[in-house]
N, C-alpha and C positions, 0 to 999 in steps of 0.2 A: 655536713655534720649530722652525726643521728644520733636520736636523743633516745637514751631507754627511760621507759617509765616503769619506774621501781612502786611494785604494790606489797606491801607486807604481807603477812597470811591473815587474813579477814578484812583488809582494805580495797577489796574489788567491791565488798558488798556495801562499805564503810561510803565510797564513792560515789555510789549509787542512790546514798540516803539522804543525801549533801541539799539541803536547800539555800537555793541559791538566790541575793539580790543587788542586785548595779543601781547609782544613784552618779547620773553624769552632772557632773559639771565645770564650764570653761575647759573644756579638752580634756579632763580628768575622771575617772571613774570611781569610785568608793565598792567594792563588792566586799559584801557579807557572805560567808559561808556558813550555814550554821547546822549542827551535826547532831545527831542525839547520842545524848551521853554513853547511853551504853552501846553502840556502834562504837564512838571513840574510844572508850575505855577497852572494847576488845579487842583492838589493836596495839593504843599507849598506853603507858602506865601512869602517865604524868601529861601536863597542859605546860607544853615548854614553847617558847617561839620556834626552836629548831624542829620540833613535829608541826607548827603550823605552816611554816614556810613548805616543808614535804610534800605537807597535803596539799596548799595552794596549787602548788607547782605540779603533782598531780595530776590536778584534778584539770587546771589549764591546757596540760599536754593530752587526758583524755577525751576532753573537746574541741582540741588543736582552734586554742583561743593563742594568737600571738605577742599577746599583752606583755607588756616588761612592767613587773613589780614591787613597790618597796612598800615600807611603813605599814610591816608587816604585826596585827595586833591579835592576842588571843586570851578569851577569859571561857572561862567554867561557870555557868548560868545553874546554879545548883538548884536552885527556885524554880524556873523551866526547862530542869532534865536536859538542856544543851552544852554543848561545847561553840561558841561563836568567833570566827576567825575573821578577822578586819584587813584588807589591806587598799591602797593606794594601786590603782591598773591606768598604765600609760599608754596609749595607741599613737600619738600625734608625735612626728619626727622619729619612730622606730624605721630602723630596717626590717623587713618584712622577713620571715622567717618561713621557711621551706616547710610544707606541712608534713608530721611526722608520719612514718607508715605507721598502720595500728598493729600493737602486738599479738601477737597470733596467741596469746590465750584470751585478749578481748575477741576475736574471731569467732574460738569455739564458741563464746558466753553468747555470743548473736547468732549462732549457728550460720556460719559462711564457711 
């Protein structure tokens, strides 16, 4: 199976700004994604779950993380200028997933 990773026009850079945080426990992950706003907003228009899940999924495929996802959560931090994405990342009993080639416009961006 090959997966493409779909970047909008200005989410390569939107990707790149992503701070990222894991908090394990009992076999479970919690990571935070958290964006600043105007990266987000120059992509989305709006803070919808189905732009959160995009990004997640994303952002996983361009760190070839092979986490399977859900409890997927996303709020607008209007206070500090973020956008912060929550979700649920499972490792434990996955089938391991084949790691994706990188698309040849991350290539150029690395100069390879």
């Amino acid at each position: 199976m090959v997966k493409i990773l779909i970047v909008k026009n200005g989410g390569e850079d939107m990707l790149n700004r992503i701070r990222e945080r894991r908090i394990q426990r009992d076999g479970l992950y919690e990571i935070t994604l958290q964006i600043p706003e105007d990266e987000y907003f120059s992509v989305y228009d709006s803070v919808t779950e189905y732009n959160a899940v995009e990004i997640l999924g994303n952002y996983l495929m361009k760190y070839q993380d092979d986490a399977r996802f859900d409890n997927v959560r996303i709020k607008h931090n209007k206070n500090g200028h973020v956008v912060d994405i929550k979700a649920d990342l499972h490792y434990l009993k996955n089938d391991h997933t084949d790691a994706s080639p990188i698309p040849d416009m991350l290539n150029k961006i690395r100069g390879e």
